[in-house]
C-alpha positions as CSV (number, residue, x, y, z in Angstrom):
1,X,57.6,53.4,121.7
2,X,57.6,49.8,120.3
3,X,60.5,49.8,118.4
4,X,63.7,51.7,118.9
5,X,64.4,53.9,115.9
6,X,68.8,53.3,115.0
7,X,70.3,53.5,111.9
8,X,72.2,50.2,111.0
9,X,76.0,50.7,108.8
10,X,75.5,47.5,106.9
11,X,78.6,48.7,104.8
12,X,80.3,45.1,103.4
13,X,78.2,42.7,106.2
14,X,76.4,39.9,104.8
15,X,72.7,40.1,104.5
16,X,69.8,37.8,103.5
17,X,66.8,37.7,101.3
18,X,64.9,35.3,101.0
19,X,62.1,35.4,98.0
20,X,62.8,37.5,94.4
21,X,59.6,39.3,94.2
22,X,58.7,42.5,94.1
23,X,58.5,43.5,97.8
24,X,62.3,41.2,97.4
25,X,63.1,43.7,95.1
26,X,62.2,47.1,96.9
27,X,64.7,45.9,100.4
28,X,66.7,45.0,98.0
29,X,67.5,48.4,96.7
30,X,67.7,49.5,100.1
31,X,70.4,47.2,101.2
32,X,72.5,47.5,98.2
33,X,72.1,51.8,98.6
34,X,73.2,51.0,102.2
35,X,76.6,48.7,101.0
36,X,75.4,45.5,102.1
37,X,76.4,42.5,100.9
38,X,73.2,40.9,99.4
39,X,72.5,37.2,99.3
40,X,69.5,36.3,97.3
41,X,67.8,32.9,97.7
42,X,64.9,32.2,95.5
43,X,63.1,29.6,93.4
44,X,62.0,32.1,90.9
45,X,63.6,35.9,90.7
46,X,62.2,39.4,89.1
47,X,64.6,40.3,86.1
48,X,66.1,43.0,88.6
49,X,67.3,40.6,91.0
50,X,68.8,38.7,87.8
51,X,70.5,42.0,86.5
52,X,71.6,42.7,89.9
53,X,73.4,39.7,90.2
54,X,74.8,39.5,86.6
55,X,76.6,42.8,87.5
56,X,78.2,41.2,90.6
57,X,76.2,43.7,92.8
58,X,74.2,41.0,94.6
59,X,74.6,37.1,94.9
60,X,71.6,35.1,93.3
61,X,70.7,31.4,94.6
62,X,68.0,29.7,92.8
63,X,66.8,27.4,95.6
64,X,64.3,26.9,98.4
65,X,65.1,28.1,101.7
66,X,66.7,25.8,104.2
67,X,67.3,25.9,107.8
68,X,71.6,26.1,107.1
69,X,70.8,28.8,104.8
70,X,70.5,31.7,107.7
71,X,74.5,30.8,109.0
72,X,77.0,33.5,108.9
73,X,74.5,36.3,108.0
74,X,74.4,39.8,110.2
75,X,70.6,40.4,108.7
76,X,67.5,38.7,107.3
77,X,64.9,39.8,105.1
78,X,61.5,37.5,104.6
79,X,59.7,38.9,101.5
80,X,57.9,36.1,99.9
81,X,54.4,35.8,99.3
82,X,54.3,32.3,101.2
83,X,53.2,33.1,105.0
84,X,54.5,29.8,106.2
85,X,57.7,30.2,104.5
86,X,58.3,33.8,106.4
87,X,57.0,31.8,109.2
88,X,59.7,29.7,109.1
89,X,62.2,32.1,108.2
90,X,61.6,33.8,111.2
91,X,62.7,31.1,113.6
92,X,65.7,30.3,112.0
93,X,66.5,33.7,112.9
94,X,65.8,33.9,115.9
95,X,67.3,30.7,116.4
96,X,70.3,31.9,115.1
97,X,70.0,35.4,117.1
98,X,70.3,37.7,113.5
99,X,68.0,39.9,113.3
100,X,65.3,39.7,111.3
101,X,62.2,41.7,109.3
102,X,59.4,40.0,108.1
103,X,56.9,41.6,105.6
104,X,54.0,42.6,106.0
105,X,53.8,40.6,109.2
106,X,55.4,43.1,112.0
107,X,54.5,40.6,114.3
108,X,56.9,38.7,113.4
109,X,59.7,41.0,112.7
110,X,63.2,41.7,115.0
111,X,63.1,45.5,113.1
112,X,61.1,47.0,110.4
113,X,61.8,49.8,107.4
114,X,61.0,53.0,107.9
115,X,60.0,55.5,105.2
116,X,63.0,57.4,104.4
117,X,64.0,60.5,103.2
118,X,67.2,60.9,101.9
119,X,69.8,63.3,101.3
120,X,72.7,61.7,102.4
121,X,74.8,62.3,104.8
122,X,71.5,63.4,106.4
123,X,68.6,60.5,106.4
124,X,65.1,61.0,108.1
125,X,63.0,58.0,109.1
126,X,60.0,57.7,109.7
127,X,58.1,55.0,111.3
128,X,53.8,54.3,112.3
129,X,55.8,50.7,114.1
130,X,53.8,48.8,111.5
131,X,50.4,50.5,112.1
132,X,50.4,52.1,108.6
133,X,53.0,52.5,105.8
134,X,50.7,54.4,104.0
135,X,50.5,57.0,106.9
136,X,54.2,57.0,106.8
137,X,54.8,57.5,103.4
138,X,52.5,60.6,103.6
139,X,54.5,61.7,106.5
140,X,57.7,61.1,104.6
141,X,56.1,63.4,101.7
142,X,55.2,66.5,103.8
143,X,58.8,66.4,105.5
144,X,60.4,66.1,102.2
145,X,58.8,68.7,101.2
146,X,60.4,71.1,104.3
147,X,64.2,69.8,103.4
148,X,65.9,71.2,100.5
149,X,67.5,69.0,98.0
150,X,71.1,70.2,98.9
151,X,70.7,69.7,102.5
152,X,73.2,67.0,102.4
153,X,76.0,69.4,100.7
154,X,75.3,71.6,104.2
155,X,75.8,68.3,106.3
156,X,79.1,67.7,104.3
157,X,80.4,70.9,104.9
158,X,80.2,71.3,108.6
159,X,81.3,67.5,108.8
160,X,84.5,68.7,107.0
161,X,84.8,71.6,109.2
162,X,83.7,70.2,112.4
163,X,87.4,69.8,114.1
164,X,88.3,73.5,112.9
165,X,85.4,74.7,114.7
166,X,86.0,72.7,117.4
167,X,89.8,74.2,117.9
168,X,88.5,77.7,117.6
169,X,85.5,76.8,120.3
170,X,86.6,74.5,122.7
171,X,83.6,75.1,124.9
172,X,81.0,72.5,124.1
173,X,78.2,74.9,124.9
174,X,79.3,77.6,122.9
175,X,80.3,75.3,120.4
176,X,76.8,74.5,120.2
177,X,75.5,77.6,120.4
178,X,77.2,79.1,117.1
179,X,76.6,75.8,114.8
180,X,72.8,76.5,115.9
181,X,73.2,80.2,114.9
182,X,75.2,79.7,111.9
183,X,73.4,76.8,110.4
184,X,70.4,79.2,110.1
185,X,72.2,81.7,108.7
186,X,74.1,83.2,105.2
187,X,76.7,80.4,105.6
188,X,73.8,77.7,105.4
189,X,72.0,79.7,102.4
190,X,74.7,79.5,100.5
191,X,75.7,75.8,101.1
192,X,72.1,75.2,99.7
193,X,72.6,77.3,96.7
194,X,75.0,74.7,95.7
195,X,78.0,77.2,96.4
196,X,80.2,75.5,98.9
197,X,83.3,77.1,98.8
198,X,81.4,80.8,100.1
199,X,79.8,78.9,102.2
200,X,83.1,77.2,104.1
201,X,84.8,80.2,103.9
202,X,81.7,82.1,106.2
203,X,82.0,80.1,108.2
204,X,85.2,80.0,109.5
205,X,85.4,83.5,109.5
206,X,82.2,83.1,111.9
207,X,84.5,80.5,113.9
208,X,87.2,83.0,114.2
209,X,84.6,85.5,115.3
210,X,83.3,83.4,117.9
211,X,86.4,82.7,119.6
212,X,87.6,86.5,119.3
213,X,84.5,87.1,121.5
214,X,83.9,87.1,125.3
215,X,82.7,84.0,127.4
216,X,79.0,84.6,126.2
217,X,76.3,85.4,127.9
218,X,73.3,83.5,129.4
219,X,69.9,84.2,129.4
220,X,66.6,83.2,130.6
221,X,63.1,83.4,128.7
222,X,60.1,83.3,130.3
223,X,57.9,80.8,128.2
224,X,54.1,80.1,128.4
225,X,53.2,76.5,128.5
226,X,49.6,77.2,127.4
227,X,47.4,74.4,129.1
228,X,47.8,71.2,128.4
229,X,47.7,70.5,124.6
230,X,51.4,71.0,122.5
231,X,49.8,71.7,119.4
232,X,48.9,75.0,121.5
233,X,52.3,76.3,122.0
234,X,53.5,79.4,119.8
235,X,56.4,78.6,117.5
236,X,58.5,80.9,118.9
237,X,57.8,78.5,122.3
238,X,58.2,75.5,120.7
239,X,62.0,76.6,118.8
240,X,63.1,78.1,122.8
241,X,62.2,75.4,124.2
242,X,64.3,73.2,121.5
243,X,67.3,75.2,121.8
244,X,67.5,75.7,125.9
245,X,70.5,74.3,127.6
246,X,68.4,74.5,130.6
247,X,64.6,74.1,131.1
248,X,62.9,75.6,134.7
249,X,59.3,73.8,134.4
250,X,56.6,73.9,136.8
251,X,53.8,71.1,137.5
252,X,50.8,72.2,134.9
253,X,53.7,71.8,132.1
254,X,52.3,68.7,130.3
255,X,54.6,65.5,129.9
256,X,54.1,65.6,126.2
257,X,55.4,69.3,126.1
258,X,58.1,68.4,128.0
259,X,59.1,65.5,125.5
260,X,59.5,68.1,123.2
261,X,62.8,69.6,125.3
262,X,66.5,68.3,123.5
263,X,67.4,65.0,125.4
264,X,70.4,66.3,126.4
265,X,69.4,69.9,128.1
266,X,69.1,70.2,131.6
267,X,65.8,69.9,133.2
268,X,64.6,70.9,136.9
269,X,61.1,70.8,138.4
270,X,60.3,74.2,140.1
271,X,56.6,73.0,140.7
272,X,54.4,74.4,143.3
273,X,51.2,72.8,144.8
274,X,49.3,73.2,147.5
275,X,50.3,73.4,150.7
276,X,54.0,72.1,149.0
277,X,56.7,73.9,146.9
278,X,59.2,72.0,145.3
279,X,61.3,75.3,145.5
280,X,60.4,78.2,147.0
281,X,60.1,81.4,144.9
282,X,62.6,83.4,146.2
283,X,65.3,80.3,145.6
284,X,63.5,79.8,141.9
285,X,64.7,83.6,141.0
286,X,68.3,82.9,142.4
287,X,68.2,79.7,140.4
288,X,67.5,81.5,136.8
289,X,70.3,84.4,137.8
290,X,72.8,81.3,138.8
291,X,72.1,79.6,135.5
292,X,72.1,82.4,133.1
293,X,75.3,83.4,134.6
294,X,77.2,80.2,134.1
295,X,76.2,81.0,130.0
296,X,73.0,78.9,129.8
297,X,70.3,79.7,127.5
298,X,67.5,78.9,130.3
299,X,63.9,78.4,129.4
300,X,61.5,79.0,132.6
301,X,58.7,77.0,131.3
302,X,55.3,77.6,133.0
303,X,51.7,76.3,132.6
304,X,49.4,79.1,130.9
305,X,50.7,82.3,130.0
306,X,53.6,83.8,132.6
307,X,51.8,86.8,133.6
308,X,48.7,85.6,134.5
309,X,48.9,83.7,138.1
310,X,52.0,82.5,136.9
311,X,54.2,85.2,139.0
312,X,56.3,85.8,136.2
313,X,56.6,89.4,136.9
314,X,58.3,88.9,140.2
315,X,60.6,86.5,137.7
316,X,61.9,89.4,135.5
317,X,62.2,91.9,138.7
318,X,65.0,89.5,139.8
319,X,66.4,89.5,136.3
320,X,66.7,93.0,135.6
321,X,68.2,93.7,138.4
322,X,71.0,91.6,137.9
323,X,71.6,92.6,134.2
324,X,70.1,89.1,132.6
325,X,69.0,89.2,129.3
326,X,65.5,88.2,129.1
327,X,62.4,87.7,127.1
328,X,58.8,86.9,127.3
329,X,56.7,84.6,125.4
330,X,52.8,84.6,125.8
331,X,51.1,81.7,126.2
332,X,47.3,80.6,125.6
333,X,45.9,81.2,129.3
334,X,44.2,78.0,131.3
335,X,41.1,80.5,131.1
336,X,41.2,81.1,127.5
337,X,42.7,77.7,126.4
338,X,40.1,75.2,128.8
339,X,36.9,77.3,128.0
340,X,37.4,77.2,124.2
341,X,37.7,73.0,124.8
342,X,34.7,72.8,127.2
343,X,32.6,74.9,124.6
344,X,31.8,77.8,126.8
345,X,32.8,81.3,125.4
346,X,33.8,83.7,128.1
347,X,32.0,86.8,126.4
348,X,29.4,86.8,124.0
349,X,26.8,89.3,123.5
350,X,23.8,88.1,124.7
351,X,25.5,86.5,128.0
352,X,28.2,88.2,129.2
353,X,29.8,91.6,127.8
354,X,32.9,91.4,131.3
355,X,35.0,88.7,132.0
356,X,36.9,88.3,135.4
357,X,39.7,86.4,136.0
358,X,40.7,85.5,140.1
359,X,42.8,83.0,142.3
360,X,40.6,81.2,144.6
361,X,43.3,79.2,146.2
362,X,42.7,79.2,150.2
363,X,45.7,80.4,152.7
364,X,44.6,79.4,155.9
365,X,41.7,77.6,155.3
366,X,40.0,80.7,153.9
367,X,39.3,83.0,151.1
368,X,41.6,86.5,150.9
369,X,41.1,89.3,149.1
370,X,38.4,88.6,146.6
371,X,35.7,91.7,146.1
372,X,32.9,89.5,146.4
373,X,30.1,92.1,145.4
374,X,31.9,93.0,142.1
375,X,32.2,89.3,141.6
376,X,28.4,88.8,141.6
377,X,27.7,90.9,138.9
378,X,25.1,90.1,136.2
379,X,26.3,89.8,132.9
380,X,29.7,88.5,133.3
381,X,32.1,85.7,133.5
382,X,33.9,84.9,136.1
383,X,37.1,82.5,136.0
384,X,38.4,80.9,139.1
385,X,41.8,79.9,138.7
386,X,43.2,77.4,141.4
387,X,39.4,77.4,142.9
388,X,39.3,73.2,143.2
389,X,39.5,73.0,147.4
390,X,38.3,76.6,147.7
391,X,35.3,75.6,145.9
392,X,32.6,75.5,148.3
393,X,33.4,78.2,150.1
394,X,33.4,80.0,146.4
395,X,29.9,79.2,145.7
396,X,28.5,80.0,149.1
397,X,30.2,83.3,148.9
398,X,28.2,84.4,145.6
399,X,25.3,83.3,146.9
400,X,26.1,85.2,149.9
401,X,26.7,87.9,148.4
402,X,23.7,88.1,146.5
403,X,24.3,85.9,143.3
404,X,21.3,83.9,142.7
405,X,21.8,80.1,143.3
406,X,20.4,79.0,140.1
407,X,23.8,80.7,138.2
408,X,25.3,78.8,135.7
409,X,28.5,77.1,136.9
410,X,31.2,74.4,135.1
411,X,34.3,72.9,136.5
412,X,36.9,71.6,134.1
413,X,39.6,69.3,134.8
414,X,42.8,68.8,132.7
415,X,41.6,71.2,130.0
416,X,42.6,70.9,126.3
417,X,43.9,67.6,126.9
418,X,43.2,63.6,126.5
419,X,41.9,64.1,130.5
420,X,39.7,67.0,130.0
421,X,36.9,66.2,132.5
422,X,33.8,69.3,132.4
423,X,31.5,69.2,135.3
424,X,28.5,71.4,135.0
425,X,26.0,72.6,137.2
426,X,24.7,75.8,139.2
427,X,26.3,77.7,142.4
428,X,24.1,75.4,144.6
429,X,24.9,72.2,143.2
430,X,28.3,72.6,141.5
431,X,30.3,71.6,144.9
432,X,28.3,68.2,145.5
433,X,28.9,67.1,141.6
434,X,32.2,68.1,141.7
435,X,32.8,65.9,145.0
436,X,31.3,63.1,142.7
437,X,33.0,63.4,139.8
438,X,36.2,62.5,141.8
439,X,37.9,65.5,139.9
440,X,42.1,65.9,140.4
441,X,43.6,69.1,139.7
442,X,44.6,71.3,137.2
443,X,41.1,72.5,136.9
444,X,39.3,75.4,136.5
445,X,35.9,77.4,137.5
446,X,33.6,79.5,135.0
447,X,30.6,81.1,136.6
448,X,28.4,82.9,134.3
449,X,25.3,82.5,131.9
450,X,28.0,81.7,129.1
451,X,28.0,78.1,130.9
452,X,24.6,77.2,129.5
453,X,25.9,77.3,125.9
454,X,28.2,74.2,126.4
455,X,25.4,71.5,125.6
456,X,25.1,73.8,122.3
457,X,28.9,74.4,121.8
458,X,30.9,71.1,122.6
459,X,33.1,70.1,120.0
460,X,35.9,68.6,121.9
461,X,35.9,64.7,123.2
462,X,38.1,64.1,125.6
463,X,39.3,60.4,126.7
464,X,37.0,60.5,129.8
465,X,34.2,61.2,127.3
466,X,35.2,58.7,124.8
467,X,35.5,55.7,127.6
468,X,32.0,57.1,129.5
469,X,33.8,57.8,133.2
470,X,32.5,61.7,133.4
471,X,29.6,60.2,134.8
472,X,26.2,62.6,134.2
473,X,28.5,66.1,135.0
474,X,29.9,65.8,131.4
C-alpha cells in the first residue's frame, strides 16, 4: 500500500492553490465542497475561480508564486501547467512540512485525490496511488452504481440514533450484531425510500427488541477456503467471513483471503503441517465450543472444501453435541479448483469416465490404508491430496501394483494462484522432476491419461510461468 487512504476535515483551515486552470478549478470544487478555506494564487484565473472569489467563497491573488507564499497554510495544491513551477511548489512544502499534492506528477506529491463517490455523510474513495485515474474513475462508476442515492439519509439516521441504541445494547458485540442485521433489513428499505420517520421508528422498536432478548447466542460456520484464489470463494463465504467476530483459519487459507476478514475480528491460526500441529484437533473442537459460547459468531476457515480431507465432520460432531448452532459452506476442492488451473480435466470421455480422490500423507515413514489395486485402474483419475513427501513411494506403488510406468502424471504446486507451479511427467519420472523443480507445498498429484491434455488445455499463467523459473516441468 503506497499511500495511506484517511479522510482529511478541512472544515475552516487554510488551503493553497497555486495556478487558476482547469485542473485549479476541479480541487478547487473539492476543497470548497469539503469547507476549506481556499487561497488562490495565480497570474491568470478561469472565470470560475473569478466568480468564486467575487462571491467571497474563495480568496483570489493575481500574482506569481513565491517562496513566503506557502506560510500559515495546513494544505497545498500544485495545479499549473508549468512543471518547474510545481517543482518548486513542492519544496516549499516540504520545506515548510504542509502537505502537499502535485498534479499529475504523484512523484512528487505528500497525498493524492481519490475518485469519490459521494453521498454524504457516507464518502467512498477510491484510489489506483497514481497508477491510473482513469481505472479509478471506472471503479468509482461500477460502485456508484451498487449505492443508492439515499444512502446518506440511512447514515443520518442511525448517526441520530446511535446513543439510543447504544443505551438499549450496551454490549459492544451485540451492539454490532443488530446494526449489521437491521441495516439490511425493513428499517434500511425504508430509510432509502426517502421515508425516515418509519424508518427511525423500526428501528428502535428493533432496539427495544434486542435488549428484551437473552444474552445471544454464538455460533460457528464451517467455511471452505477453496484453494488459493479469493475470486473463488462463494458469496455466502466471502459475507461470513466479513461479519465473524472470530476467524479459526488453517495454513492453505491464502494471505489475500485472509485480508478479506474485518480488521478488528479475532483471528487464530489452527494450522496443521507435517509432522507439526499448531493445535491439536481435539483442542481445535473445544476451542469453537469455548468461542461460540462466549456469543461469537466464529468462522472456522479452512483450505478447500471442509468435508473433503479437511476433518470437518469430526468439527460438527463436537458442535452438535454441545447444542452450537452451526452451518456449512462448500468450498471449491484443491482437486477440483488446481486441475481446472493446470488445464487437466479430471473426467472426460475419451480418458477417464472415474475419478479418485486419496491422502497420501505418510505416518511413520509409510503409506496406510490405500487399496493400491483399485488405484491402478485404467480409465480413471486419480487425485493425491497431501502426496508431496509420500511421492515416491506413490509412484512405485502403482507401478508395483501393476500401473504401467509410462502413466501420465502432474504435480501442481500453489494451485489457482500467482505461485501455481505444474510439474508433468510419468509414474517413472515424476519423483526425479519433482526433486528438481524445488517444489514447496500445498501441492497436489493427478495420475491419469487426462494429464496429457494439459499442453492442449493451459490457459492459466501463473507468476513462475510469466518470470521462466518452472524450469522444463511447466
Amino acid at each position: 500500500m503506497d499511500y495511506l487512504p484517511i479522510f482529511l476535515k478541512l472544515r475552516g483551515l487554510p488551503c493553497l492553490i497555486v495556478g487558476g486552470g482547469e485542473v485549479a478549478v476541479r480541487k478547487l470544487g473539492l476543497l470548497v465542497e469539503a469547507g476549506a478555506a481556499v487561497t488562490v494564487i495565480a497570474t491568470t484565473a478561469e472565470a470560475a475561480i473569478v466568480e468564486l472569489a467575487g462571491r467571497g467563497l474563495v480568496r483570489l491573488r493575481a500574482k506569481s508564486f513565491e517562496a513566503a507564499d506557502s506560510e500559515g497554510f495546513r494544505l497545498i495544491i500544485a495545479a499549473t501547467d508549468d512543471r518547474d513551477v510545481n517543482a518548486r511548489v513542492a519544496a516549499v512544502a516540504r520545506r515548510y512540512g504542509i502537505p502537499v499534492n502535485v498534479v499529475d506528477c504523484p512523484d512528487l506529491c505528500d497525498f493524492i485525490f481519490p475518485a469519490i463517490i459521494d453521498r454524504s455523510p457516507v464518502v467512498v474513495a477510491v484510489s489506483t496511488g497514481g497508477a491510473s485515474p482513469v481505472l479509478a474513475r471506472q471503479l468509482r462508476t461500477r460502485i456508484e452504481a451498487c449505492i443508492p442515492s439515499r444512502f446518506g439519509t440511512l447514515a443520518r439516521i442511525t448517526a441520530g440514533l446511535r446513543e439510543r441504541v447504544r443505551q438499549a445494547i450496551p454490549e459492544p458485540r451485540a451492539r454490532r450484531h443488530f446494526w449489521e442485521r437491521t441495516l439490511q433489513g425493513p428499517a434500511a428499505e425504508l430509510a432509502l425510500q426517502g421515508r425516515q420517520e418509519e424508518a427511525e421508528r423500526l428501528l428502535l422498536e428493533a432496539a427495544d427488541a434486542a435488549r428484551q432478548e437473552a444474552a445471544e447466542r454464538g455460533s460457528v460456520a464451517l467455511v471452505g477456503a477453496g484453494p488459493g484464489d479469493p475470486d473463488l470463494l462463494t458469496l455466502r463465504a466471502l459475507r461470513l467471513i466479513q461479519e465473524a467476530d472470530v476467524v479459526v483459519y488453517d495454513r492453505l487459507v491464502s494471505p489475500e483471503i485472509l485480508a478479506l476478514v474485518r480488521r478488528d475480528a479475532r483471528r487464530v491460526y489452527a494450522g496443521k503441517e507435517r509432522s507439526r500441529h499448531s493445535i491439536p484437533q481435539d483442542n481445535i473442537n473445544a476451542l469453537l465450543v469455548n468461542l461460540a459460547a462466549e456469543g461469537n459468531r466464529v468462522v472456522r476457515l479452512k483450505g478447500g472444501d471442509p468435508f473433503i480431507f479437511g476433518r470437518g465432520g469430526e468439527e460438527i460432531e463436537t458442535l452438535m453435541a454441545r447444542g452450537i448452532p452451526f452451518q456449512v459452506v462448500p468450498g471449491i476442492t484443491a482437486a477440483s479448483g488446481c486441475a481446472a488451473y493446470a488445464g487437466i480435466p479430471l473426467t472426460h470421455r475419451d480418458h477417464a469416465h472415474a475419478c479418485v480422490f486419496v491422502a497420501g500423507q505418510l505416518k511413520d515413514g509409510t503409506l496406510q490404508g490405500l487399496d493400491w489395486p483399485q488405484l491402478v485402474r485404467p480409465r480413471q483419475t486419480v487425485v493425491v491430496y497431501m502426496g508431496l513427501h509420500g511421492l515416491p513411494q506413490i509412484c512405485a506403488e502403482l507401478i508395483r501394483h501393476g500401473a504401467p510406468p509410462s502413466r501420465p502424471a502432474a504435480l501442481i504446486q500453489q494451485g489457482t494462484t500467482r505461485d501455481q507451479k505444474v510439474v508433468t511427467a510419468t509414474l517413472e519420472t515424476l519423483p526425479a522432476r519433482v526433486a528438481e523443480a524445488e517444489i514447496r507445498a500445498p501441492t497436489l498429484v493427478i495420475i491419469g491419461d487426462v494429464v496429457e491434455l494439459r499442453d492442449k488445455l493451459a490457459w492459466y499463467h501463473s507468476r513462475q510461468e510469466a518470470d521462466g523459473r518452472a524450469g522444463n516441468g511447466q
